[in-house]
PDB file as gemmi writes it, atoms N, CA and C in Angstrom:
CRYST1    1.000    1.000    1.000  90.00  90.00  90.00 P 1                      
ATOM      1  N   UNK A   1     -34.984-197.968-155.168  1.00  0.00           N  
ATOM      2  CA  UNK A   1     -35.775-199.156-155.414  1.00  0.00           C  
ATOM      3  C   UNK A   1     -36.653-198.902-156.637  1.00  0.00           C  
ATOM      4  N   UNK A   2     -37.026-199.993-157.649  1.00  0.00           N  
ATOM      5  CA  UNK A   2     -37.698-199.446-158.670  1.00  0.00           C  
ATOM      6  C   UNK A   2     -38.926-200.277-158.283  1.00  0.00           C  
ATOM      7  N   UNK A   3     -40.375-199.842-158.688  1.00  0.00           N  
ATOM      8  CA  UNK A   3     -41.174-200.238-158.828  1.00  0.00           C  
ATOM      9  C   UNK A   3     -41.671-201.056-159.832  1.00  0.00           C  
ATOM     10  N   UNK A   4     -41.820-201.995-160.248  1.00  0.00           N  
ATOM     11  CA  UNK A   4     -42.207-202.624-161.037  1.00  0.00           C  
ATOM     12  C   UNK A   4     -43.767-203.104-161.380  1.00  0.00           C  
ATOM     13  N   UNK A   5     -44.481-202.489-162.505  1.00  0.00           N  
ATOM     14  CA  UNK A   5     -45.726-202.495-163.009  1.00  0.00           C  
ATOM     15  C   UNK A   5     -45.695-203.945-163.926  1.00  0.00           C  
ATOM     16  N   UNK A   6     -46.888-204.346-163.734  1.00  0.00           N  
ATOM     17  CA  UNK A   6     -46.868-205.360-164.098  1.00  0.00           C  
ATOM     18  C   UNK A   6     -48.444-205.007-164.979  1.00  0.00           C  
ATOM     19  N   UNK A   7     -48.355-205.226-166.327  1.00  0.00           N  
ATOM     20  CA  UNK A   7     -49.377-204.494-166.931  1.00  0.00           C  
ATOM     21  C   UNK A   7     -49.542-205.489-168.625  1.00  0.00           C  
ATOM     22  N   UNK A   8     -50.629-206.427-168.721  1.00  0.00           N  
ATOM     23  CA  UNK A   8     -51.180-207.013-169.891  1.00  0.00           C  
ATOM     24  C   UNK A   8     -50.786-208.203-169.450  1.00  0.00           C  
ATOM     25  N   UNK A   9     -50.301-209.093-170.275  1.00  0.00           N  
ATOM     26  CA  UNK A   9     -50.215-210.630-170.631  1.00  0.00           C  
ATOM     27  C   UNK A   9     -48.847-211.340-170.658  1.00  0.00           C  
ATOM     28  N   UNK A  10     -47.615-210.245-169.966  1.00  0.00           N  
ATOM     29  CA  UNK A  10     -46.682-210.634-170.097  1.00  0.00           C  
ATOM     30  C   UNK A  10     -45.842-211.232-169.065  1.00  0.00           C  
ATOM     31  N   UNK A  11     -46.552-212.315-168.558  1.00  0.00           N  
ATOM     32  CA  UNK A  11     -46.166-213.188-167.395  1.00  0.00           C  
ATOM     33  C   UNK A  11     -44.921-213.952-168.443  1.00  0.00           C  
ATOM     34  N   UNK A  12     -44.363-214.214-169.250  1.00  0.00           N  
ATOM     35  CA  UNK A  12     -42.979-214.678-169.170  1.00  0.00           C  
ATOM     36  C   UNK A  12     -42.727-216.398-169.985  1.00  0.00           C  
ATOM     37  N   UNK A  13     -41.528-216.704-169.603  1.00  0.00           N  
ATOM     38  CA  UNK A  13     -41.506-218.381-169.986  1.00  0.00           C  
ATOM     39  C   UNK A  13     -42.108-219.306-169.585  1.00  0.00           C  
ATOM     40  N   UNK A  14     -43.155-219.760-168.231  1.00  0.00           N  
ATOM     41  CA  UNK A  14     -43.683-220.204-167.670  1.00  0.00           C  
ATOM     42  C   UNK A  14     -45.382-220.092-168.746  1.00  0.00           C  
ATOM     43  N   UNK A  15     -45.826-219.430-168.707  1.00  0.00           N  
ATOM     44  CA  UNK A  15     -46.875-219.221-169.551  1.00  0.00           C  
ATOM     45  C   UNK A  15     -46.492-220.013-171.198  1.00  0.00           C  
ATOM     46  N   UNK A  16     -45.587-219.064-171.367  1.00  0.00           N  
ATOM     47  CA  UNK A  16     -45.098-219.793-173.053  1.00  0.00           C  
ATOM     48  C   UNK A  16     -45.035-221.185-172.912  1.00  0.00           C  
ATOM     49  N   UNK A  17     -44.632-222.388-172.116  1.00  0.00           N  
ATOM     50  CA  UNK A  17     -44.152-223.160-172.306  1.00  0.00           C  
ATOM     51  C   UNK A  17     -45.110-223.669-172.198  1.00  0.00           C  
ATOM     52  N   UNK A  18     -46.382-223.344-171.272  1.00  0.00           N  
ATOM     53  CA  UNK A  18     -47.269-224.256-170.651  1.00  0.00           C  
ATOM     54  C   UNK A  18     -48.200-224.134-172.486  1.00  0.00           C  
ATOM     55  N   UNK A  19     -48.054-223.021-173.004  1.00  0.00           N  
ATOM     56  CA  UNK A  19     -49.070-223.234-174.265  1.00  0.00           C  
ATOM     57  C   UNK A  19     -48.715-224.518-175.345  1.00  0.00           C  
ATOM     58  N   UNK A  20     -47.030-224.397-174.773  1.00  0.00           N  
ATOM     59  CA  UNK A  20     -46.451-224.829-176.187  1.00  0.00           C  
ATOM     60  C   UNK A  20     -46.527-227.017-175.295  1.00  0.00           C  
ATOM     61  N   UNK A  21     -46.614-227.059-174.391  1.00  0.00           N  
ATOM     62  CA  UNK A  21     -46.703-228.294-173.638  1.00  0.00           C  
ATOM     63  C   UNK A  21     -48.139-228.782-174.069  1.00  0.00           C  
ATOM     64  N   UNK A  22     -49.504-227.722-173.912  1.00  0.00           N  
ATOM     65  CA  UNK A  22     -50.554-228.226-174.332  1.00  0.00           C  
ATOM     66  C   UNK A  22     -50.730-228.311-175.479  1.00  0.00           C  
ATOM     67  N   UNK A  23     -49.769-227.925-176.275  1.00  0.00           N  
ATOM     68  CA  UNK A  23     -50.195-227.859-177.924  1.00  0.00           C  
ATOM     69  C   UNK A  23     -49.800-228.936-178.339  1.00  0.00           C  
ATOM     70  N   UNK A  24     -48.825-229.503-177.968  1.00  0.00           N  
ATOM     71  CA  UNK A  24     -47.854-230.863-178.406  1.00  0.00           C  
ATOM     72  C   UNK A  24     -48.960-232.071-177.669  1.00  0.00           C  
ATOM     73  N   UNK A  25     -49.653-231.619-176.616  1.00  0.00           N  
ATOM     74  CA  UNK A  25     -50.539-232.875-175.644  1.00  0.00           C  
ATOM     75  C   UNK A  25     -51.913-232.595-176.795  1.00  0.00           C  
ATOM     76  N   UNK A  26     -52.378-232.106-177.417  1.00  0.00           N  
ATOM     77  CA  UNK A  26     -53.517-231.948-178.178  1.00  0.00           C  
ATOM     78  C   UNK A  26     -52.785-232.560-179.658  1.00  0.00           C  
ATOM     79  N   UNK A  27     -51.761-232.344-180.086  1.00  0.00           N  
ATOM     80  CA  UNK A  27     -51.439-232.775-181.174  1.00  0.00           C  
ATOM     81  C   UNK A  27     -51.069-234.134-181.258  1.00  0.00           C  
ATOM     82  N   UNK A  28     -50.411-234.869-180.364  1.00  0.00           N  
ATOM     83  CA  UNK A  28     -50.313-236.162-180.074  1.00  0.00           C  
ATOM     84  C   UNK A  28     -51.463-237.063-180.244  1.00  0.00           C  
ATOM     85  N   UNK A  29     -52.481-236.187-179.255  1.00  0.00           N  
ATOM     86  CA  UNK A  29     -54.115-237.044-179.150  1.00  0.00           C  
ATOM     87  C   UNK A  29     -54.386-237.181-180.525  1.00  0.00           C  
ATOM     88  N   UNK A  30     -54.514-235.749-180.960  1.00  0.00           N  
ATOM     89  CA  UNK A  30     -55.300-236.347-182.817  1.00  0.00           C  
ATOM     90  C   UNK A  30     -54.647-236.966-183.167  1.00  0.00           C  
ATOM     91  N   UNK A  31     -53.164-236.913-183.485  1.00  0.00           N  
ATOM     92  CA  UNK A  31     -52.344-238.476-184.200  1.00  0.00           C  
ATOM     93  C   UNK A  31     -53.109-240.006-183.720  1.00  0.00           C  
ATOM     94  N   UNK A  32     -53.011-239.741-182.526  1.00  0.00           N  
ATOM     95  CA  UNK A  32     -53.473-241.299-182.351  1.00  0.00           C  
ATOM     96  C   UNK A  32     -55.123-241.322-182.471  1.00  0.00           C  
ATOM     97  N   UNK A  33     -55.836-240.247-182.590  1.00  0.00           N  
ATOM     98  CA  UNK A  33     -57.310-240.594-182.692  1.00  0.00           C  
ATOM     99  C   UNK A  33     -57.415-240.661-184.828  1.00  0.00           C  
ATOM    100  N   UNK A  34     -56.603-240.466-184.984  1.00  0.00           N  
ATOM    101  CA  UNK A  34     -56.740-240.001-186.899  1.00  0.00           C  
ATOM    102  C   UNK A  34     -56.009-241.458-187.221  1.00  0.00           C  
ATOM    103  N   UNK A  35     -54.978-241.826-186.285  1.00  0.00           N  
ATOM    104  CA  UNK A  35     -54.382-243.316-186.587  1.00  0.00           C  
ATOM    105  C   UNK A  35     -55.228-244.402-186.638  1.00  0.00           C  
ATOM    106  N   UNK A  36     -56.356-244.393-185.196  1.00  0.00           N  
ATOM    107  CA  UNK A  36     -57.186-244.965-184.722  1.00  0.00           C  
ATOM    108  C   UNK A  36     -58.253-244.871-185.970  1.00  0.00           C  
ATOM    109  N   UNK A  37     -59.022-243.769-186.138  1.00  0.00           N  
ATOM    110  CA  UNK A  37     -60.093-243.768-187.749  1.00  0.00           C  
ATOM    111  C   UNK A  37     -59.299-244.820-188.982  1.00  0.00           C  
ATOM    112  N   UNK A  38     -58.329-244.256-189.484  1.00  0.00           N  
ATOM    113  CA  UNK A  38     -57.347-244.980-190.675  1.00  0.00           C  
ATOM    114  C   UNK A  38     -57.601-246.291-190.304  1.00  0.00           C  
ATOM    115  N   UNK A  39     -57.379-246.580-189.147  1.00  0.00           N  
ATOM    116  CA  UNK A  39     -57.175-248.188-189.071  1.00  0.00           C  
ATOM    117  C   UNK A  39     -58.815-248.958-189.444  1.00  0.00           C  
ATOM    118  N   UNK A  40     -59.494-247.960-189.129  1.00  0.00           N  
ATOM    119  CA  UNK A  40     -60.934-248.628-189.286  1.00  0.00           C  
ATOM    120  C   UNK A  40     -61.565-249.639-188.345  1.00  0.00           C  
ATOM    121  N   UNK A  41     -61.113-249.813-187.351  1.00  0.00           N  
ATOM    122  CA  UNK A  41     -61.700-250.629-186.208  1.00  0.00           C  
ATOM    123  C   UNK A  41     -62.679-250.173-185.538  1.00  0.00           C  
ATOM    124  N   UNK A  42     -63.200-248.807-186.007  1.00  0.00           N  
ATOM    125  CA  UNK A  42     -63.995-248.590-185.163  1.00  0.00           C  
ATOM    126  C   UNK A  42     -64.942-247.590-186.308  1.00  0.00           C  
ATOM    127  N   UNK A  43     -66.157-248.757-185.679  1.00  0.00           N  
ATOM    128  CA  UNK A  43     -67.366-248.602-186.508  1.00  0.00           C  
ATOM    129  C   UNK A  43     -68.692-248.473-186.025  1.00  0.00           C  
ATOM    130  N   UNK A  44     -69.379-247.399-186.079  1.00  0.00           N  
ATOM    131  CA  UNK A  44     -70.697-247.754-184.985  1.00  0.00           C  
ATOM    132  C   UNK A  44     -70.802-247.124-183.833  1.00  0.00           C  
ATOM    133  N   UNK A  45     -72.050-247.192-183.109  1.00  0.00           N  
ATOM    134  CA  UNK A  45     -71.550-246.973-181.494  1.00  0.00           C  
ATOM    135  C   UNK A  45     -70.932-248.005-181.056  1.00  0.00           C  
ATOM    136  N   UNK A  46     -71.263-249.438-181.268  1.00  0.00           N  
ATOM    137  CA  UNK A  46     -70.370-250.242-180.111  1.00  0.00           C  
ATOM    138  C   UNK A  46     -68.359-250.339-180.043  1.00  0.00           C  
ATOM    139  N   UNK A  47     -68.394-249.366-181.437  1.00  0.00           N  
ATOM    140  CA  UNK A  47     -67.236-249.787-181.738  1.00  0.00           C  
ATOM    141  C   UNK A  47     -66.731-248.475-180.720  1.00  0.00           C  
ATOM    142  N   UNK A  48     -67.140-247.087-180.712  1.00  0.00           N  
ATOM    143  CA  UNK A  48     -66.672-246.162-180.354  1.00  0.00           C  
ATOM    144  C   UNK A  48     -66.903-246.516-178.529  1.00  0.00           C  
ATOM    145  N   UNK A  49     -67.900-247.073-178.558  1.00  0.00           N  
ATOM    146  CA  UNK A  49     -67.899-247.411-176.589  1.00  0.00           C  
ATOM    147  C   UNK A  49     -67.174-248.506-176.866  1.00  0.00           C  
ATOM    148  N   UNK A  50     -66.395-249.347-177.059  1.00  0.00           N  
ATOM    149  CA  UNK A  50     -65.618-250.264-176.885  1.00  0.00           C  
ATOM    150  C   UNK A  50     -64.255-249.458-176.999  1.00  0.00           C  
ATOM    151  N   UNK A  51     -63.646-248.646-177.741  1.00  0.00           N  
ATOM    152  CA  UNK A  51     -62.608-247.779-178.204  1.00  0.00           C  
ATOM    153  C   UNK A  51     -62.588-246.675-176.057  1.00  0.00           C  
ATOM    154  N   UNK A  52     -63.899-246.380-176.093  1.00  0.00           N  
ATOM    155  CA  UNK A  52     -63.656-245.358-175.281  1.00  0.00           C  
ATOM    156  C   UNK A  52     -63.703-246.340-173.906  1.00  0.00           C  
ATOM    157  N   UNK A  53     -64.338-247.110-174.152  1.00  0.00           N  
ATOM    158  CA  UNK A  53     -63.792-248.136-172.168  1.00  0.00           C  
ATOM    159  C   UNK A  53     -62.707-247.834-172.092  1.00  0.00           C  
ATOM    160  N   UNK A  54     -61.933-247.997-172.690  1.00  0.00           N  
ATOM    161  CA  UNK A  54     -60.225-248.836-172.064  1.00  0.00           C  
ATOM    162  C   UNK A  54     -59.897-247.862-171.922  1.00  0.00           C  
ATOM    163  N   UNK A  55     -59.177-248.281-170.803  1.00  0.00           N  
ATOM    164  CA  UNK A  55     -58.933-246.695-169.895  1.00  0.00           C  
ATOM    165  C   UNK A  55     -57.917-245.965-169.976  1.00  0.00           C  
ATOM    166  N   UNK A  56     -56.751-246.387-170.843  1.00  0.00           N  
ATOM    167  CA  UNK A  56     -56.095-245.688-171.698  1.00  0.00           C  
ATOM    168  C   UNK A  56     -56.327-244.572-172.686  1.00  0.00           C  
ATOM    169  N   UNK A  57     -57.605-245.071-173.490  1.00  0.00           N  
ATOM    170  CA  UNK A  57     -58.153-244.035-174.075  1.00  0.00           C  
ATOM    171  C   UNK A  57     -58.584-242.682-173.275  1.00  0.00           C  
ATOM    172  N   UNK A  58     -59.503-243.486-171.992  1.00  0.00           N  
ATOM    173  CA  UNK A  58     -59.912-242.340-171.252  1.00  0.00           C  
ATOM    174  C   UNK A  58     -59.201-241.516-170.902  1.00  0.00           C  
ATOM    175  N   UNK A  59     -57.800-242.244-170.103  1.00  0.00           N  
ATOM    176  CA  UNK A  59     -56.935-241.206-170.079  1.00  0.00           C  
ATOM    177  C   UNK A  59     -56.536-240.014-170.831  1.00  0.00           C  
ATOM    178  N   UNK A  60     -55.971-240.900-172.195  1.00  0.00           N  
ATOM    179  CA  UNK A  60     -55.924-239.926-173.014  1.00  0.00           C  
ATOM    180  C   UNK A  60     -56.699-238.662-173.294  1.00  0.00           C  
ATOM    181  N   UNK A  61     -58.211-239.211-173.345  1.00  0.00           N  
ATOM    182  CA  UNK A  61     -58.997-238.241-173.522  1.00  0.00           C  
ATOM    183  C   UNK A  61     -59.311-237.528-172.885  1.00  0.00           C  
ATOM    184  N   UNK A  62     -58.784-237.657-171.018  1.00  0.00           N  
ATOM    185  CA  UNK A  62     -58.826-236.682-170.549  1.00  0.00           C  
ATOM    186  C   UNK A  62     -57.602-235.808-170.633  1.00  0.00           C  
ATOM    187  N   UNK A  63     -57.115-236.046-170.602  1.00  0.00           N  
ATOM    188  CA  UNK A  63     -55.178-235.269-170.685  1.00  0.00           C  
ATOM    189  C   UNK A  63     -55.647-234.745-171.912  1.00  0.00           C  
ATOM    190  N   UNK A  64     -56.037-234.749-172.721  1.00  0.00           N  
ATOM    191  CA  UNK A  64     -56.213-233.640-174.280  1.00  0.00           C  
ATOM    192  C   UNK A  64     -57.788-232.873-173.597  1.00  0.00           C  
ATOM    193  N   UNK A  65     -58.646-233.130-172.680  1.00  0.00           N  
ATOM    194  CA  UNK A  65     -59.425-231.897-172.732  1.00  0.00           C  
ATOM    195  C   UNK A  65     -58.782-231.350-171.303  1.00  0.00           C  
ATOM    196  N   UNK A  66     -58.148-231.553-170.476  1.00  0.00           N  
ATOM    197  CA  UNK A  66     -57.207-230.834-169.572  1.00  0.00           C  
ATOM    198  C   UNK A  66     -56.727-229.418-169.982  1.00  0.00           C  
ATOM    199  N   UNK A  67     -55.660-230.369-171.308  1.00  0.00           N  
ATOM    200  CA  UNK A  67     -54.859-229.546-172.278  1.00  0.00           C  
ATOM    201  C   UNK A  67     -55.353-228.413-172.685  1.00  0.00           C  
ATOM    202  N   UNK A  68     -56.939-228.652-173.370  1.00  0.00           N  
ATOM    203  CA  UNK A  68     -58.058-227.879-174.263  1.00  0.00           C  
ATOM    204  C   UNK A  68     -57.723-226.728-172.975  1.00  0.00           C  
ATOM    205  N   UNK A  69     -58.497-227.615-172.109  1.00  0.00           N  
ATOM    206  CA  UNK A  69     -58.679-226.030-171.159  1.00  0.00           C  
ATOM    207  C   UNK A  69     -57.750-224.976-170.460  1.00  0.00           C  
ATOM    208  N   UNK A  70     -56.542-225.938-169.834  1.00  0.00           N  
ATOM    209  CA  UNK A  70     -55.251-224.909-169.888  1.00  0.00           C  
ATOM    210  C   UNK A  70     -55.091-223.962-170.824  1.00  0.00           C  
ATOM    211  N   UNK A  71     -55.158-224.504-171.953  1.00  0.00           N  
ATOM    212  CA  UNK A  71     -54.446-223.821-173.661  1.00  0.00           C  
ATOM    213  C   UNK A  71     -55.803-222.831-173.787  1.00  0.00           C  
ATOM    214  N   UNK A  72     -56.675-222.866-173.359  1.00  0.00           N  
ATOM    215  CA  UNK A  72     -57.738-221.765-173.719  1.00  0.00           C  
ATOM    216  C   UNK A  72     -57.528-220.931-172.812  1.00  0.00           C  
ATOM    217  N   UNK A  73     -57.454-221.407-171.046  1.00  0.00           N  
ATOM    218  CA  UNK A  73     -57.163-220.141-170.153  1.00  0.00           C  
ATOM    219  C   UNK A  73     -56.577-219.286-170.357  1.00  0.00           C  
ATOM    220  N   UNK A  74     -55.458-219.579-170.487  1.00  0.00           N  
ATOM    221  CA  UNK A  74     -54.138-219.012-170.862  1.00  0.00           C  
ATOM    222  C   UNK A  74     -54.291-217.940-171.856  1.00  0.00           C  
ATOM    223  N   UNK A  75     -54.778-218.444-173.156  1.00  0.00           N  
ATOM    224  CA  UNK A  75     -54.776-217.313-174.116  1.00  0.00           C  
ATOM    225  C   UNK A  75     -56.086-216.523-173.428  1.00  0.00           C  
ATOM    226  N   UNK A  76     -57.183-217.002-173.434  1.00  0.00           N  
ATOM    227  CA  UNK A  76     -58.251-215.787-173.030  1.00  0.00           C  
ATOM    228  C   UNK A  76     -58.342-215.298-171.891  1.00  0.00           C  
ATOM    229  N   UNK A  77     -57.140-215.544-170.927  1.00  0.00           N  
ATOM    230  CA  UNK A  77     -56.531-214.457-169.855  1.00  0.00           C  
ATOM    231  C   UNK A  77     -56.194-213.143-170.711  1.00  0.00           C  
ATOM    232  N   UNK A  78     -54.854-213.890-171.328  1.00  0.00           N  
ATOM    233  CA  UNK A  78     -54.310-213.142-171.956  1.00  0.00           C  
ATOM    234  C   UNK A  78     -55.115-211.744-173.094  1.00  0.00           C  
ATOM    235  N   UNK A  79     -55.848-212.559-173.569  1.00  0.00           N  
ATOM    236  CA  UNK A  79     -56.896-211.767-174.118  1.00  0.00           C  
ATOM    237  C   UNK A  79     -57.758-210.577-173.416  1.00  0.00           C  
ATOM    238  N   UNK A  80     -58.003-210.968-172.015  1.00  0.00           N  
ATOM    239  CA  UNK A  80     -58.632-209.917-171.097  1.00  0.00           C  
ATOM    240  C   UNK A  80     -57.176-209.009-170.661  1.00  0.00           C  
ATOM    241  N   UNK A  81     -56.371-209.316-170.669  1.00  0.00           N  
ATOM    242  CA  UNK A  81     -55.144-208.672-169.765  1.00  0.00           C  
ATOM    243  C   UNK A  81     -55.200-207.634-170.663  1.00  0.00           C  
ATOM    244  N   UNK A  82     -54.749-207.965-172.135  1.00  0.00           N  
ATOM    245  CA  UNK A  82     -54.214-206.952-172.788  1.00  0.00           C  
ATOM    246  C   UNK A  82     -55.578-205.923-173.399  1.00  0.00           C  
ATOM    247  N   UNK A  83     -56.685-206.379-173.544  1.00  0.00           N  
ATOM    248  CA  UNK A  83     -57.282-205.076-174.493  1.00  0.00           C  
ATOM    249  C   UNK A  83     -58.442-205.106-173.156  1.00  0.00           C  
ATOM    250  N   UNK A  84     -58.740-205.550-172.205  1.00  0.00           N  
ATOM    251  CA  UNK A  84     -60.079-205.246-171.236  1.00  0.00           C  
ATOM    252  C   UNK A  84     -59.431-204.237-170.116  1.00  0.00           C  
ATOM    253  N   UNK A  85     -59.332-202.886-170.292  1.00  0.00           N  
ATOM    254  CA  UNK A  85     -58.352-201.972-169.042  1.00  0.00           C  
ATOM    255  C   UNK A  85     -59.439-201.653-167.940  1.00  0.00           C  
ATOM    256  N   UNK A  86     -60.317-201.866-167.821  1.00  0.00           N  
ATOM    257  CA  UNK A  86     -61.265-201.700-166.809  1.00  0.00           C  
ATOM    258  C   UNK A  86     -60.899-202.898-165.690  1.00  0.00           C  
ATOM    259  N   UNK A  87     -60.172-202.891-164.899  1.00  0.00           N  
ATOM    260  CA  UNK A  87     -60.298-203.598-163.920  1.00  0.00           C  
ATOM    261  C   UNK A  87     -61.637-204.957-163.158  1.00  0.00           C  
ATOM    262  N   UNK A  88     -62.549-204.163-162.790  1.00  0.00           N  
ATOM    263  CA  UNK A  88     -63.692-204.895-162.615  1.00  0.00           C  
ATOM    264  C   UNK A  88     -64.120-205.723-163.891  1.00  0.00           C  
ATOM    265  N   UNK A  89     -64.444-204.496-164.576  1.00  0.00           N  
ATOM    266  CA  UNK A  89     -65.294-205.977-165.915  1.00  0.00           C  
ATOM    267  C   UNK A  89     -64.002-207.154-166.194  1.00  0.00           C  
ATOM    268  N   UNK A  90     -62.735-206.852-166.004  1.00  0.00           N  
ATOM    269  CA  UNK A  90     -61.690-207.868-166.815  1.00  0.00           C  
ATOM    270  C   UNK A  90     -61.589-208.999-165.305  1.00  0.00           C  
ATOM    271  N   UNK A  91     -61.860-208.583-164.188  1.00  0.00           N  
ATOM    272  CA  UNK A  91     -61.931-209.931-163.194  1.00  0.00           C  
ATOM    273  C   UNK A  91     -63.347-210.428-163.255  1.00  0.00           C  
ATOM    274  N   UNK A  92     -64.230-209.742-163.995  1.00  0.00           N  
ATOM    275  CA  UNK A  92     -65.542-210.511-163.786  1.00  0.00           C  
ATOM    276  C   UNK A  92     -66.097-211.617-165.185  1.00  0.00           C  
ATOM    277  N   UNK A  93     -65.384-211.203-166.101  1.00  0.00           N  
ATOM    278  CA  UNK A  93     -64.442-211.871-167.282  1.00  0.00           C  
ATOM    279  C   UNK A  93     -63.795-212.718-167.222  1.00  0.00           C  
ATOM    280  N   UNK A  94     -62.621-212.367-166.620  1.00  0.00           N  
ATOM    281  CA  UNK A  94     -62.180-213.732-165.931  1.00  0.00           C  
ATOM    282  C   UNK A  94     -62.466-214.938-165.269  1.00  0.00           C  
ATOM    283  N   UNK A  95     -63.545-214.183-164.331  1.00  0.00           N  
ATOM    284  CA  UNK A  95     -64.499-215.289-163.465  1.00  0.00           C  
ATOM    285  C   UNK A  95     -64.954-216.133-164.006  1.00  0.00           C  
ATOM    286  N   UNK A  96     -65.956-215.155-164.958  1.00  0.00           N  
ATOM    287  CA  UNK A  96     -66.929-215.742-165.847  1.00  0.00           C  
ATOM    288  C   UNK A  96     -65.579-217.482-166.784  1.00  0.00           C  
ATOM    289  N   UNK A  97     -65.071-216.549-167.305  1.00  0.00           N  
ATOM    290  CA  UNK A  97     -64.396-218.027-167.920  1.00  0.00           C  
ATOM    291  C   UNK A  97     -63.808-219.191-167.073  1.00  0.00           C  
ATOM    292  N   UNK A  98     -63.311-218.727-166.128  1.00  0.00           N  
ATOM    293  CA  UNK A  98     -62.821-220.091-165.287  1.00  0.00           C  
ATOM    294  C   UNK A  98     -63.710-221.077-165.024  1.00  0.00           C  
ATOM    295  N   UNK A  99     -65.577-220.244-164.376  1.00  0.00           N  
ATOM    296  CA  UNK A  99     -66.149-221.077-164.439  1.00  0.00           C  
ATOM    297  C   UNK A  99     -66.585-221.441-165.433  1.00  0.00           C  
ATOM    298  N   UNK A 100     -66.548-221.194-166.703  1.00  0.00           N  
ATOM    299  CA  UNK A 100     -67.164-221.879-167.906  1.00  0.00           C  
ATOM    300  C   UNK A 100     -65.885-222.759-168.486  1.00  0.00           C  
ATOM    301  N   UNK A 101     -64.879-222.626-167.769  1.00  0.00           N  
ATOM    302  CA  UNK A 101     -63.421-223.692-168.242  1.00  0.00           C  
ATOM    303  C   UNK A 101     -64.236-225.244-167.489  1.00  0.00           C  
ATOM    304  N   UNK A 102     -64.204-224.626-166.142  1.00  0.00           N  
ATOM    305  CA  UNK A 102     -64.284-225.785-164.951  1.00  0.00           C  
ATOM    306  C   UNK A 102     -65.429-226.515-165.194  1.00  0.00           C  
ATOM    307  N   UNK A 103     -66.600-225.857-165.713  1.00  0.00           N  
ATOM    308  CA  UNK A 103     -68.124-226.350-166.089  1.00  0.00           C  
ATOM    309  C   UNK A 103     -67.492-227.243-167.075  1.00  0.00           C  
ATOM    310  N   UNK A 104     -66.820-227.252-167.982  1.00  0.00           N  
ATOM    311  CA  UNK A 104     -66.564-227.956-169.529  1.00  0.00           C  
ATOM    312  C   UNK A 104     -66.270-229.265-168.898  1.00  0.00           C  
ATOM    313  N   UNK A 105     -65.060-228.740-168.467  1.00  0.00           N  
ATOM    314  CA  UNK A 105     -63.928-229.981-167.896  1.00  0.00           C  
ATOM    315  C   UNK A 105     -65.014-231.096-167.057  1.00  0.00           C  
ATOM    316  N   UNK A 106     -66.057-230.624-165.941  1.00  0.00           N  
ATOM    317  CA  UNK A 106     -66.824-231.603-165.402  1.00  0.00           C  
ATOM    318  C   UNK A 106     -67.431-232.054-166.469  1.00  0.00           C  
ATOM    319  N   UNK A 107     -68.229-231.823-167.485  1.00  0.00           N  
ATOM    320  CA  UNK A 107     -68.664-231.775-168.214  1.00  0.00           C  
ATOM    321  C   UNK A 107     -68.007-233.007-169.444  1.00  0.00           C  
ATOM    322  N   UNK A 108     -67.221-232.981-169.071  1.00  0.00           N  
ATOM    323  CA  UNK A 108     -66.173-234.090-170.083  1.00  0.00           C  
ATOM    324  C   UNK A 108     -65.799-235.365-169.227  1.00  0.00           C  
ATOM    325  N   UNK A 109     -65.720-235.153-168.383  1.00  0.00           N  
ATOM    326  CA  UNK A 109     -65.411-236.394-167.232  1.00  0.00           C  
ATOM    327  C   UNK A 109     -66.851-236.885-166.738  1.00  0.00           C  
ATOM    328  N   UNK A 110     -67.783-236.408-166.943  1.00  0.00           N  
ATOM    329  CA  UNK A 110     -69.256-236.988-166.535  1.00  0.00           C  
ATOM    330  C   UNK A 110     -68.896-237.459-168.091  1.00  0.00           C  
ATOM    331  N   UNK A 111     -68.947-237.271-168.989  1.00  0.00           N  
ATOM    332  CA  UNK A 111     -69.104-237.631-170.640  1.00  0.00           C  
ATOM    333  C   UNK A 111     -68.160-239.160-170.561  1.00  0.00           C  
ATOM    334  N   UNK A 112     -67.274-239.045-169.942  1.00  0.00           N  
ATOM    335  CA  UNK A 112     -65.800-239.730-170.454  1.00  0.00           C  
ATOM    336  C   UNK A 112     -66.177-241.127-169.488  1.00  0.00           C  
ATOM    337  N   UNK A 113     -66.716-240.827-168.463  1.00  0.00           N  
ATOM    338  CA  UNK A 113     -66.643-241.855-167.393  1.00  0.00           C  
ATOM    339  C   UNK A 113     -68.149-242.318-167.344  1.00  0.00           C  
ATOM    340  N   UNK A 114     -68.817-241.743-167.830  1.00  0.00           N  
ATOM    341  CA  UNK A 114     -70.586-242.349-168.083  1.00  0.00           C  
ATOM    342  C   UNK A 114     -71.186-243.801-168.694  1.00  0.00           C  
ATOM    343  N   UNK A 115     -69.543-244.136-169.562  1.00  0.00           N  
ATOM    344  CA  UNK A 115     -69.832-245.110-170.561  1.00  0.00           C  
ATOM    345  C   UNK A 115     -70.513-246.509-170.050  1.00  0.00           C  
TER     346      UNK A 115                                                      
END                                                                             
């Protein structure tokens, strides 16, 4: 039977894809938020709280800071996996970021839904 060590950041295609899924969901958003500027309809605050009601937008804008935060876990896992070899400090590292992922994310949905 072989043992298999499982050692740094190399969880596989599942990881890769999920970066390369949030990268395309963040790149989409700016197209349509850079389409949205060009067009010039939106001017002001009332223009940007009128832009951000419709709940399409919201959507959107939440699905791109979702994205943000997946696409950051991911790499600054990865980042602790491979150069933090101390065990303890790299799960307390870890900790530390999930809750400062999860803090954001509320943090954007109190923002997004406040309007």
């Amino acid at each position: 039977m072989v043992n298999r060590v499982v050692v740094g950041a190399h969880y596989g295609l599942k990881d890769w894809l999920l970066q390369r899924l949030t990268a395309v969901v963040m790149a989409v958003y700016s197209v349509v938020i850079l389409v949205v500027l060009l067009a010039g309809n939106v001017q002001g605050y009332a223009g940007w709280k009128g832009l951000f009601g419709q709940g399409w937008m919201r959507f959107a804008s939440l699905l791109f800071v979702l994205s943000v935060l997946i696409h950051a876990w991911v790499g600054i896992r990865d980042i602790w996996m491979d150069y933090v070899k101390n065990t303890g400090v790299r799960l307390a590292l870890q900790t530390l970021t999930v809750l400062w992922l999860v803090g954001c994310g509320g943090w954007a949905v109190q923002v997004l839904w406040r309007l």
